[in-house]
N, C-alpha and C positions, 0 to 999 in steps of 0.2 A: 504493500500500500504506500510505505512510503517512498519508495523509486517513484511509481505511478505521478506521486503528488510532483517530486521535483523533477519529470518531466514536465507534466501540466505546467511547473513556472517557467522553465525553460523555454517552452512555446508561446506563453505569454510574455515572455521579456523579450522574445526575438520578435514578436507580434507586432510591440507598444514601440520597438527599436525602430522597427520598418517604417511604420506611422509615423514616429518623429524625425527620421531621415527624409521622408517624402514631404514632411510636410515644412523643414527647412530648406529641401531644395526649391519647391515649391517658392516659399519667401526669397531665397537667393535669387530663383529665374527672376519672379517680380520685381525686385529692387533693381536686378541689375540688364531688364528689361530697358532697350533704346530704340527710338522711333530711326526711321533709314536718314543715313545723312542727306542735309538739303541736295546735294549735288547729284546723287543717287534717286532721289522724288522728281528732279529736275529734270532728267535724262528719260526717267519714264513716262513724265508728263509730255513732255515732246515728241514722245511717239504717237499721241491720240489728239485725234479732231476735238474741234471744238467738240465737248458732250452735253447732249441734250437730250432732256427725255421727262419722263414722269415716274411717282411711287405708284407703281404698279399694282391694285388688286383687282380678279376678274369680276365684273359685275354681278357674276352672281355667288356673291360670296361677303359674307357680313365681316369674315375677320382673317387672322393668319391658319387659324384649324379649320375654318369650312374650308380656304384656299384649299390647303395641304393634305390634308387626312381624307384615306384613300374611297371613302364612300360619296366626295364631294367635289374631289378632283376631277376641276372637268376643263380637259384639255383642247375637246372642240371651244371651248368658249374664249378660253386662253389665245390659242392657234387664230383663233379669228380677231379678238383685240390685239394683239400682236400685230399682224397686218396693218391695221388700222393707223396703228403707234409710226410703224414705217413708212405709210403713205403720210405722214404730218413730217418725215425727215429726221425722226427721233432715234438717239442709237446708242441710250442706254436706263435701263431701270436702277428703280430701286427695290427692290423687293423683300418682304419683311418676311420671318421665320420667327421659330415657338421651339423652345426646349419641351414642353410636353409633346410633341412629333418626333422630338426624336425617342422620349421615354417608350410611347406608345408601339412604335414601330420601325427601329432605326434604320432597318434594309428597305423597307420600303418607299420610306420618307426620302434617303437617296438614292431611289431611284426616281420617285419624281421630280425631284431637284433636278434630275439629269434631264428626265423627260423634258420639263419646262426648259433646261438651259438651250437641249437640243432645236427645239421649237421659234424660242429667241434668235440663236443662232443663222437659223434658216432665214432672219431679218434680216442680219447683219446688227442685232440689238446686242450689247456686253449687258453684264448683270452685276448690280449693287448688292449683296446681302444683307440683313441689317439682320443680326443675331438677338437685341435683347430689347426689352422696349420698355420705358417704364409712366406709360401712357394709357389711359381711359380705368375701362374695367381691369379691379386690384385682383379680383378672383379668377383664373382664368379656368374654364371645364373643359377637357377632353367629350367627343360625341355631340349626336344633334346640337347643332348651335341655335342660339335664339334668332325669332323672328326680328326683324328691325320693326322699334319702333315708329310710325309713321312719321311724316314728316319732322325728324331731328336726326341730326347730325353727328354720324356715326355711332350711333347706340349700342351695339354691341363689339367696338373692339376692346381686347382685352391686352392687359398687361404681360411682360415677360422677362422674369418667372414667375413675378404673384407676389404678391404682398406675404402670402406664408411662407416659400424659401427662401424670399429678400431679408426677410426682418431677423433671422435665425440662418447666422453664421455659423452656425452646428451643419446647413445642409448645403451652403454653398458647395460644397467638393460636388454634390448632385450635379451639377453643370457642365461638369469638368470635360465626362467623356463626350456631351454635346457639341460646347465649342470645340473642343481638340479632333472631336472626330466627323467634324460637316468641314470646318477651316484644311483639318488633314485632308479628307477628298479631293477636295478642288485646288488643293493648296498649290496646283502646277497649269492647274487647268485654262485656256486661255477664253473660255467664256465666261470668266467670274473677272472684273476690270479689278475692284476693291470691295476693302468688309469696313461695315461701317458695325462694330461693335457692341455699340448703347445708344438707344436713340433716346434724346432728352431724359438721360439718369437725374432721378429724385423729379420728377416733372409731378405734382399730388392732384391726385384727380377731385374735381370739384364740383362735382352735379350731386342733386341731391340721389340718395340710396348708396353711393360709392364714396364718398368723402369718410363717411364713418369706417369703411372696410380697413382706410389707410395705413399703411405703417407710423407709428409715430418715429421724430427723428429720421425722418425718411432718406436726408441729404445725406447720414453718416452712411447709412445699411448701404446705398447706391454707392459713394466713393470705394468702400473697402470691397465689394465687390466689380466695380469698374478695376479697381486694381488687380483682382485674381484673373479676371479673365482678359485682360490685354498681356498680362504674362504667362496663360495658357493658350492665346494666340502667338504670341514671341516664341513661346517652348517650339511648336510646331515649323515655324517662321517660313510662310506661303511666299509663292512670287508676287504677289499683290498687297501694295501697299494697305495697312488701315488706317482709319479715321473714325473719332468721335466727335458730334455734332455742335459748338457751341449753339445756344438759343434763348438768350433771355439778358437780362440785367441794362446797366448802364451802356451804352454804345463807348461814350468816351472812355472805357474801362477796358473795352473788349481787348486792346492793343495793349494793357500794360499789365502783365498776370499778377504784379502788385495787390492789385486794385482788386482782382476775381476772387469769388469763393474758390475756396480750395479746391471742390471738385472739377469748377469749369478750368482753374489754371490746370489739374492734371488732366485735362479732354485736351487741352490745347499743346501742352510739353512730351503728350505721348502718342501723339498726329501725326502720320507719317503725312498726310494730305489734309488741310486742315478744311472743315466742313463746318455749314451754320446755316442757321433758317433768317428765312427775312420776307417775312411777312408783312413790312412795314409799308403804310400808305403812303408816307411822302419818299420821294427817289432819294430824296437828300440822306434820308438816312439808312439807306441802300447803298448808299456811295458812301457813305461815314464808315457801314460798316465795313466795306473795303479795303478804303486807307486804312483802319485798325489794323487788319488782320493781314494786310500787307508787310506788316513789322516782325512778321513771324518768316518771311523771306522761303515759306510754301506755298504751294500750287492750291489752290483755290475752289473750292466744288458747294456749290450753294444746294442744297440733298431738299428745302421745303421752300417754295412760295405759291405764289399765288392767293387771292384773297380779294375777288373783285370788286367787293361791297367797298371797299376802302380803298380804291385805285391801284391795288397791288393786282396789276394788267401783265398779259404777255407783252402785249404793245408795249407798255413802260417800263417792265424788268428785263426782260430780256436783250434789248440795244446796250443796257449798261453791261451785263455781263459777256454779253458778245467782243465788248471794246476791249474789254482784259483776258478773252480766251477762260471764263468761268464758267464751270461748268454747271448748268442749270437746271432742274428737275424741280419740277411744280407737283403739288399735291393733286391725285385724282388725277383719272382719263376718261372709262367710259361711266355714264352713272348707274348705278347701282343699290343693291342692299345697305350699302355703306351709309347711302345718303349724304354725299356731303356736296352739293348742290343745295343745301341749306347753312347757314350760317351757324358762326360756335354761339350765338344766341337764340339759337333753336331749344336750348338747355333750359332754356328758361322764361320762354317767350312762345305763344303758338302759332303754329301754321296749319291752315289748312287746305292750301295747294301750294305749288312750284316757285320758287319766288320768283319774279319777275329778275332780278341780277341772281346768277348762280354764283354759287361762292368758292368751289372748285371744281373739277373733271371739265374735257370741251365735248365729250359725245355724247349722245341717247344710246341704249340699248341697242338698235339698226343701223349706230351707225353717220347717222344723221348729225352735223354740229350743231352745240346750242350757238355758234354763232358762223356765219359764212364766215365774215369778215376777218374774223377772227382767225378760224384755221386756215383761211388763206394768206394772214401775215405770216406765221409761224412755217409754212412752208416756203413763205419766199426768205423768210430771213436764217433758216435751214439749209436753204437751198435747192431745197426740194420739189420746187416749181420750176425750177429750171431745166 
């Protein structure tokens, strides 16, 4: 009995060994995790067209799991907005992903990654992934997703990971073999351009039924796991640059990481290509944000705009980003379950038809633009009229 027992420690001390070996190398890759030099971002940026395109989801689909999960996956519909995307001259996505896709089914899941990249591909479209989101609904459910609610704006997308493995740093390692192993995949592949990491980490959702769900302290949970997983993207370290999204604060801040919350200065110090939204109505401060984040002496990729109620136009944003080679990708294309053709004061405000100014996406379902004018600028200033 007692050999028995001081095996049992043996195996437990070699156990709790392994565990704190991994989980120091682990912090070693992190810390000693570094974004590509500018010279190296520079080189690869010069090899791509201007980039232009939109965040990618198929109209019929409310969120990242109806997209992805294999009962819902619907590639005729995909294959066809895709076309659609190409005749406007667009020729890159963003496209969002869910760690429970990969929990639930991870051979499958890559292979419709692939499907979809294949189908893109057949555009001439390259592919943005955005692995983690810390946006809308805090809960997210694997199976049937919810019906959208009528007229409001975006009602059913969900968070990722969810306010339950964010908040409990006991389950972050959960993630691990997610990103290590969707980033490992493609990590040579030449139909994925870049990974956009986090998209607006600690963003706290604020409609009523979800605000309560929230993490509290949400800004810390986000940072310390922004940091795991940009050093479980480093561990692997793909041919494609990454980037996380600056999106919010002071503009005159954005250019001196002095001034940034902690998190935004580490989105911005561990950017191989630095990325930001700019939803903003006046151009001026479109152009502000520019000069900012020009002082960071990378290449340029604006991953959200659009926003028509408030003059944030293709017509007006896109010449400015055109002039500097930025790369542009507007919220929405075709409309859809998403609903976002209603305004972020859909949340709280009613509608009950269409609104007269749509607030993103440029198609109908058929096809059809909500504006001629409109998709015939974007193809001339594409090119793609020509």
């Amino acid at each position: 009995m007692k050999r028995v027992l001081l095996m049992i420690l043996a195996i437990l001390a070699i156990t709790c060994k392994d565990v704190k070996n991994k989980e120091t190398r682990s912090e070693e890759t992190t810390k000693n995790a570094k974004p590509w030099s500018k010279q190296k971002t520079w080189d690869w940026y010069s090899e791509q067209p201007w980039l232009v395109g939109a965040n990618f989801n198929p109209s019929t689909s409310i969120n990242q799991l109806e997209f992805w999960q294999e009962d819902t996956f619907d590639s005729e519909t995909i294959n066809r907005e895709l076309k659609w995307s190409a005749d406007l001259g667009m020729n890159l996505h963003r496209v969002y992903l869910h760690n429970l896709l990969w929990k639930q089914d991870s051979v499958g899941f890559l292979d419709r990654l692939d499907t979809y990249l294949s189908l893109a591909e057949a555009y001439y479209i390259k592919t943005m992934f955005v692995l983690l989101d810390d946006v809308w609904h805090p809960i997210p459910k694997l199976g049937k997703q919810p019906e959208p609610i009528p007229h409001v704006h975006n009602s059913g997308w969900v968070q990722a990971p969810g306010a339950e493995i964010l908040a409990d740093t006991t389950r972050h390692q959960e993630l691990e073999s997610y990103i290590k192993g969707v980033t490992g995949h493609f990590a040579n592949d030449e139909r994925v351009l870049l990974w956009d990491v986090y998209n607006e980490p600690d963003n706290v959702a604020g409609q009523p039924g979800r605000r309560e769900l929230e993490v509290k302290d949400k800004q810390k949970y986000s940072l310390i796991l922004l940091k795991k997983v940009i050093g479980w993207v480093r561990e692997v370290n793909p041919k494609q640059p990454l980037t996380c999204g600056i999106w919010r604060g002071n503009i005159d801040d954005w250019g001196n990481p002095g001034n940034l919350p902690e998190i935004d200065k580490y989105m911005i110090e561990n950017s191989d290509v630095i990325s930001f939204h700019a939803y903003d109505g006046k151009m001026n401060d479109v152009r502000r944000k520019i000069t900012e984040l020009k002082k960071y002496g990378r290449p340029l990729v604006c991953t959200e705009y659009l926003a028509r109620g408030v003059g944030n136009t293709f017509e007006a944003v896109m010449p400015i980003f055109k002039k500097d080679k930025i790369a542009a990708i507007n919220w929405g294309f075709v409309s859809g379950k998403s609903n976002t053709i209603y305004p972020w004061k859909s949340w709280d405000s009613t509608f009950t038809s269409e609104p007269k100014t749509w607030h993103h996406d440029i198609l109908r379902k058929d096809g059809t633009p909500y504006s001629s004018e409109e998709v015939g600028f974007i193809q001339k200033i594409t090119g793609k009229s020509q």
